[in-house]
C-alpha positions in Angstrom: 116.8 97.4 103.3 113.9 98.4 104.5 112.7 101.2 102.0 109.6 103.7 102.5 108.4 105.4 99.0 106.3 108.4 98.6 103.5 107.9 96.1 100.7 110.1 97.5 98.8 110.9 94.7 98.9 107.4 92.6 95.2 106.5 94.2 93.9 109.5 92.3 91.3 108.4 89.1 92.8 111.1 87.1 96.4 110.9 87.3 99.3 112.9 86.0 102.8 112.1 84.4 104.4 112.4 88.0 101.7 109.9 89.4 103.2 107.2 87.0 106.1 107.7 86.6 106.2 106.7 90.5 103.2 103.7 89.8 105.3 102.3 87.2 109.0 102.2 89.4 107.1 100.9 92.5 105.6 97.7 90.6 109.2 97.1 88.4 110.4 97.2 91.9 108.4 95.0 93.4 108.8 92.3 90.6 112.4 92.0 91.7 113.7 89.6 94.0 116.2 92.1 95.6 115.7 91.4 99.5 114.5 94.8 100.1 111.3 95.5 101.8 109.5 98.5 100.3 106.7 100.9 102.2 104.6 102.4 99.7 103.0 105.7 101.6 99.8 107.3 99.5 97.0 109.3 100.6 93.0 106.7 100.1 92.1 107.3 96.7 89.2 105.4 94.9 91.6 103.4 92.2 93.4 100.6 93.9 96.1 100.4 90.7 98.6 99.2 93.2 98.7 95.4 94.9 100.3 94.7 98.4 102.7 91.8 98.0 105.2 89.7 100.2 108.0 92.4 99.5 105.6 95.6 99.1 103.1 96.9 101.4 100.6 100.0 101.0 100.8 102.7 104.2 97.7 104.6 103.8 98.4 107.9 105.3 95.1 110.7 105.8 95.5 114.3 106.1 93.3 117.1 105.1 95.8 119.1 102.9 99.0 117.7 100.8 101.3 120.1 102.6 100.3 119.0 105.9 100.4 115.5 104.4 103.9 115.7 103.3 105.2 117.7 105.7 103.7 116.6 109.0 102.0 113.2 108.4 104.5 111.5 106.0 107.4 111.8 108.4 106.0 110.4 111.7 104.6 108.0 109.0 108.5 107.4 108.3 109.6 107.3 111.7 106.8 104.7 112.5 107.7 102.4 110.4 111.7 102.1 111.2 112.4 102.3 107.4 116.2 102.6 106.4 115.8 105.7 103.7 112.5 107.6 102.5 112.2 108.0 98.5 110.0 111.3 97.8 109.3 110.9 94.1 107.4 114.4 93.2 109.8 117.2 93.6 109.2 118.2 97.1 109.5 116.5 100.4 109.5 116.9 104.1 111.8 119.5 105.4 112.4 117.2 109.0 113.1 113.7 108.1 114.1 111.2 110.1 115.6 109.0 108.0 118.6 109.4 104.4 116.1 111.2 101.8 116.4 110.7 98.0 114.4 112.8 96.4 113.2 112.9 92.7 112.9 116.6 91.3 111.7 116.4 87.7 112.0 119.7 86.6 112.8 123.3 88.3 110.6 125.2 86.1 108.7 126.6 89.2 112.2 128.4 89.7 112.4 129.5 86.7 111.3 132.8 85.3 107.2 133.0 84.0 105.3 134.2 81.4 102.1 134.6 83.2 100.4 133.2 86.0 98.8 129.6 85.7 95.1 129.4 84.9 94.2 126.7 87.7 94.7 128.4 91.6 95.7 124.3 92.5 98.9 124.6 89.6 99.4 128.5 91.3 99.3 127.3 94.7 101.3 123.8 94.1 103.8 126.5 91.9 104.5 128.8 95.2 104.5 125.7 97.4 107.7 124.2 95.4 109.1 127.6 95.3 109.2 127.8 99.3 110.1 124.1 99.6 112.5 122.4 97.2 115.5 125.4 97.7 115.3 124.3 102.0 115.5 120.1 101.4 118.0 120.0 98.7 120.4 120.2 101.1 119.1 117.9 103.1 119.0 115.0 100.2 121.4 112.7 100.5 120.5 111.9 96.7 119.1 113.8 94.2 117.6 112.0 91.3 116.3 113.5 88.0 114.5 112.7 84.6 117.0 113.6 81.8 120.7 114.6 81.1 119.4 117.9 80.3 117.2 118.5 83.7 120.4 117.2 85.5 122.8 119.6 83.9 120.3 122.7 84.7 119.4 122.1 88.2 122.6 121.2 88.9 124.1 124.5 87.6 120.9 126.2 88.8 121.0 125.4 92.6 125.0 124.6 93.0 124.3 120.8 93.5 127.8 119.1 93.7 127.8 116.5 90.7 128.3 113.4 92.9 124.5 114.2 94.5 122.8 114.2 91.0 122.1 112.0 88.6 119.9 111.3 85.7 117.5 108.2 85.7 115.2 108.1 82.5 111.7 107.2 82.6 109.7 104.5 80.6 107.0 103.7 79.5 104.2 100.7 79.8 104.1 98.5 78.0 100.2 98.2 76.8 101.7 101.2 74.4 102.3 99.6 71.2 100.9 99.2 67.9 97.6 97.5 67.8 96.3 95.2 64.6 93.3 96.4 65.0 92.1 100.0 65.8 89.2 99.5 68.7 86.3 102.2 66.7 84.3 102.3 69.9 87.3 104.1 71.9 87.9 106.0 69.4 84.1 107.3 69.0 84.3 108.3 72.5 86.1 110.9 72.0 86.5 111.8 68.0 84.0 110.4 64.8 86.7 109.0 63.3 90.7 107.6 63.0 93.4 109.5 61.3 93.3 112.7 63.3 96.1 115.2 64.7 96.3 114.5 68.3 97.1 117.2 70.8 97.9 115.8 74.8 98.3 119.4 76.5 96.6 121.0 79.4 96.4 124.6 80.8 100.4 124.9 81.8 101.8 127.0 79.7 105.0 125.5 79.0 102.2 123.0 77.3 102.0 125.5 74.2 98.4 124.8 73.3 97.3 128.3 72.1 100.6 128.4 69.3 99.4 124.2 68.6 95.8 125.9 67.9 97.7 128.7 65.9 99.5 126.3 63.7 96.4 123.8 63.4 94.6 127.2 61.5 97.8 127.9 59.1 97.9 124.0 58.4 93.8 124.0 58.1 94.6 127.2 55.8 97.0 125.4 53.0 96.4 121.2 53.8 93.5 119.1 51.4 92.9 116.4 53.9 92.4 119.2 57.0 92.2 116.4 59.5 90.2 117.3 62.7 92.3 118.0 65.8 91.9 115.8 69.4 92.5 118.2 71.8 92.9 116.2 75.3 93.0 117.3 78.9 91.7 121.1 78.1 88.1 122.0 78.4 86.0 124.0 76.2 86.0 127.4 78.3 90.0 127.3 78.8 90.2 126.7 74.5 87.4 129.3 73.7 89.8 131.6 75.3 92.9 130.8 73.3 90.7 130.9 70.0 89.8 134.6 70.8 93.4 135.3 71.9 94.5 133.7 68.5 91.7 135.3 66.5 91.0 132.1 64.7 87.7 131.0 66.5 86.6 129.9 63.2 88.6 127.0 63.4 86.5 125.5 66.3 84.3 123.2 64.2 87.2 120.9 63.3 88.3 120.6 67.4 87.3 117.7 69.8 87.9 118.1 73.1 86.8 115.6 75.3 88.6 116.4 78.6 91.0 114.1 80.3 91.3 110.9 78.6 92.2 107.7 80.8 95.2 106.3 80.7 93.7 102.9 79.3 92.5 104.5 76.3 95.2 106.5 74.9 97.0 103.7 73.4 94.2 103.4 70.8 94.2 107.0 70.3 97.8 107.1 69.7 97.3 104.2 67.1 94.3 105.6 65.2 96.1 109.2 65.1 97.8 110.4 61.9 100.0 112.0 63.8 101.0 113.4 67.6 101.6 116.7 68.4 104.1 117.3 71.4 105.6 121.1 70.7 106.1 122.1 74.4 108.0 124.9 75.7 109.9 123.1 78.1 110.1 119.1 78.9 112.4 117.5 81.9 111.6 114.7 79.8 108.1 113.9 78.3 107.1 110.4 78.5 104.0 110.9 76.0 106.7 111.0 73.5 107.4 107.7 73.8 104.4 106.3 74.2 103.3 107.8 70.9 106.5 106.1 69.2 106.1 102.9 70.4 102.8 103.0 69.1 104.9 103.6 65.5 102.6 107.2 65.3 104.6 109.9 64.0 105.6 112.8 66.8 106.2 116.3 65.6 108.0 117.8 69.2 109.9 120.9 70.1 114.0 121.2 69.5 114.6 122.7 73.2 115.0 121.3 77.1 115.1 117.6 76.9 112.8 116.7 74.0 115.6 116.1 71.7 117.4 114.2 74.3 114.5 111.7 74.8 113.2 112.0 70.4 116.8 111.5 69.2 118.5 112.1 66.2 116.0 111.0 64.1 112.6 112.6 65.3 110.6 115.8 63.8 111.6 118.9 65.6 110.3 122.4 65.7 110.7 125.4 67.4 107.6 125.8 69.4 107.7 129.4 69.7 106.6 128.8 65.9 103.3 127.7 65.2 104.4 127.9 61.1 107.5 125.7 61.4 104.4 123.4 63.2 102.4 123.6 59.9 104.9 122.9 58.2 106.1 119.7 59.7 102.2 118.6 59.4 101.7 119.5 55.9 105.4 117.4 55.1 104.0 114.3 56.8 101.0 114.6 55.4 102.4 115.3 51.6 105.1 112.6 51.5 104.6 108.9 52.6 108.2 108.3 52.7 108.8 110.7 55.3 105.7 109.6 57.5 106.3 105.8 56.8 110.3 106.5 58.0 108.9 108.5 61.0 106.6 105.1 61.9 110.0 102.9 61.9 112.0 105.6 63.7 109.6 105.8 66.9 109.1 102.0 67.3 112.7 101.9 67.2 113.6 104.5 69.6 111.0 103.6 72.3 113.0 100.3 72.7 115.6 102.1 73.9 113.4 103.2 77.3 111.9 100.8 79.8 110.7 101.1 83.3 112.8 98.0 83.9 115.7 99.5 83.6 114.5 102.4 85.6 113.7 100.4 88.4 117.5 98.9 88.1 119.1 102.3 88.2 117.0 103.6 91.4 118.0 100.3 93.4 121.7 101.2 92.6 120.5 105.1 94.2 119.3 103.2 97.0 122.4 100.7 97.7 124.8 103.5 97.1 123.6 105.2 100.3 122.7 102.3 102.4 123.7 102.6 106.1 
């Protein structure tokens, strides 16, 4: 087959859980000897992260604005190339195609009801874009293809998709995530004076829950002897001096680092030189960070709702996150009982084995064959 994937942000420096998610299928699919040939569509970006290869080649597509992009350029793009089936991977997709679509919708949350309006006018506008698309090309899919069990059930019941059109592919995670002998200081000192810190990956969504993380980093500061400094990545200083004065616990500031986005290639040494990850959403299709904090054997204190128990298991430290002290408390146990944290370590690194973009990669191909013309 001759198969055309949409990956039009994965040139972008700072990229997003959507943006790998669809880097790391594309190269487990290109590692496979499968007799397809695949068409890899992005918008020019400044890091190359992608290769072409004898069963892969890049189709650099320009357009002034991603709806344009996706909805005019990527189709004649499409029809161009004489592809068998085009693969959107980031919820939304064009509403002519030319060509079977599968589509990857990771979540329906912009469908869902909100608490407030999001901070950043690119998140609102991207929110009422997915709003006025994904309801028209659902239809249109000839395959819809999701991130959890739990995301599959709700959009599913949500949108009336008959079961045979849906299904559940779990993510991965790469492999450069595991634990390290050695803890690299210099990273580290990038970003935070020291190792054995809480660690904090949000950013201003609010399903992210950072202003109840901050709330429940003061009650732990409040009652904990160690009161570890929190890492606080992908939020800027403005956006948390906000949340402190919402909170009324601005005093807490001093103990905060918060660099701004942190690559990719550095988190893996954050993970390992944390005490402990904090991961308390609100709502999760799935929530790769997760694993790559277990299979880095640090401790993960995440929420009990949407798919985070689905993807943590049995075993893993859950909260409610709509309660910053049931947070402090979890902190305060790991912290008080080296049993508990040295079980947690062996728990992760045994359930990240259980996810691999490997076997992702397998599961799409059977997407793909299962429509082929």
């Amino acid at each position: 087959m001759k198969i055309a994937i949409e990956a039009q942000r994965i040139f972008r420096p700072n990229k997003h859980g959507m943006d790998f998610v669809a880097l790391e299928s594309i190269r487990e699919l290109q590692k496979r000897d499968d007799g397809n040939e695949y068409y890899i569509l992005v918008a020019p970006g400044e890091d190359r992260c992608l290769q072409e290869s004898s069963n892969l080649s890049i189709v650099e597509v320009k357009c002034p604005s991603y709806p344009l992009w996706e909805q005019i350029a990527l189709p004649l793009a499409v029809k161009r190339l004489g592809v068998d089936l085009l693969h959107c991977t980031s919820n939304t997709a064009p509403l002519w195609c030319p060509v079977p679509l599968v589509l990857t919708l990771h979540d329906i949350i912009y469908l869902e009801p909100r608490q407030h309006r999001s901070p950043s006018l690119y998140q609102e506008m991207g929110w009422h874009y997915r709003r006025l698309i994904v309801p028209r090309i659902l239809k249109k899919c000839r395959k819809i293809i999701t991130v959890s069990h739990f995301e599959c059930e709700r959009i599913r019941k949500a949108l009336h998709i008959p079961t045979d059109r849906i299904t559940a592919i779990y993510n991965g995670y790469n492999t450069h995530f595991h634990p390290l002998p050695e803890v690299d200081m210099d990273i580290v000192r990038r970003y935070i004076p020291d190792k054995d810190f809480l660690f904090f990956l949000g950013n201003t969504d609010p399903k992210k829950n950072a202003a109840r993380v901050l709330k429940a980093y003061s009650l732990y500061l409040q009652r904990s002897a160690a009161k570890r400094p929190l890492l606080i990545a992908d939020l800027k200083e403005e956006y948390i001096d906000q949340l402190l004065q919402q909170e009324n616990i601005a005093h807490i500031k001093p103990h905060l680092c918060f660099p701004g986005y942190i690559p990719n290639s550095d988190l893996a040494t954050l993970y390992n030189a944390a005490f402990v990850f904090l991961y308390p959403s609100l709502r999760e299709s799935f929530g790769i960070p997760l694993l790559e904090a277990m299979a880095c054997g640090t401790p993960v204190i995440t929420g009990n709702i949407s798919a985070m128990p689905e993807v943590a298991g049995s075993g893993a430290l859950t909260v409610d996150p709509f309660k910053p002290e049931e947070i402090a408390d979890k902190l305060l146990e790991l912290e008080q009982s080296p049993d508990l944290y040295q079980r947690q370590k062996e728990y992760g690194l045994q359930r990240a084995l259980c996810f691999s973009w490997a076997e992702t990669a397998k599961e799409l191909l059977k997407v793909y064959q299962s429509i082929k013309i």
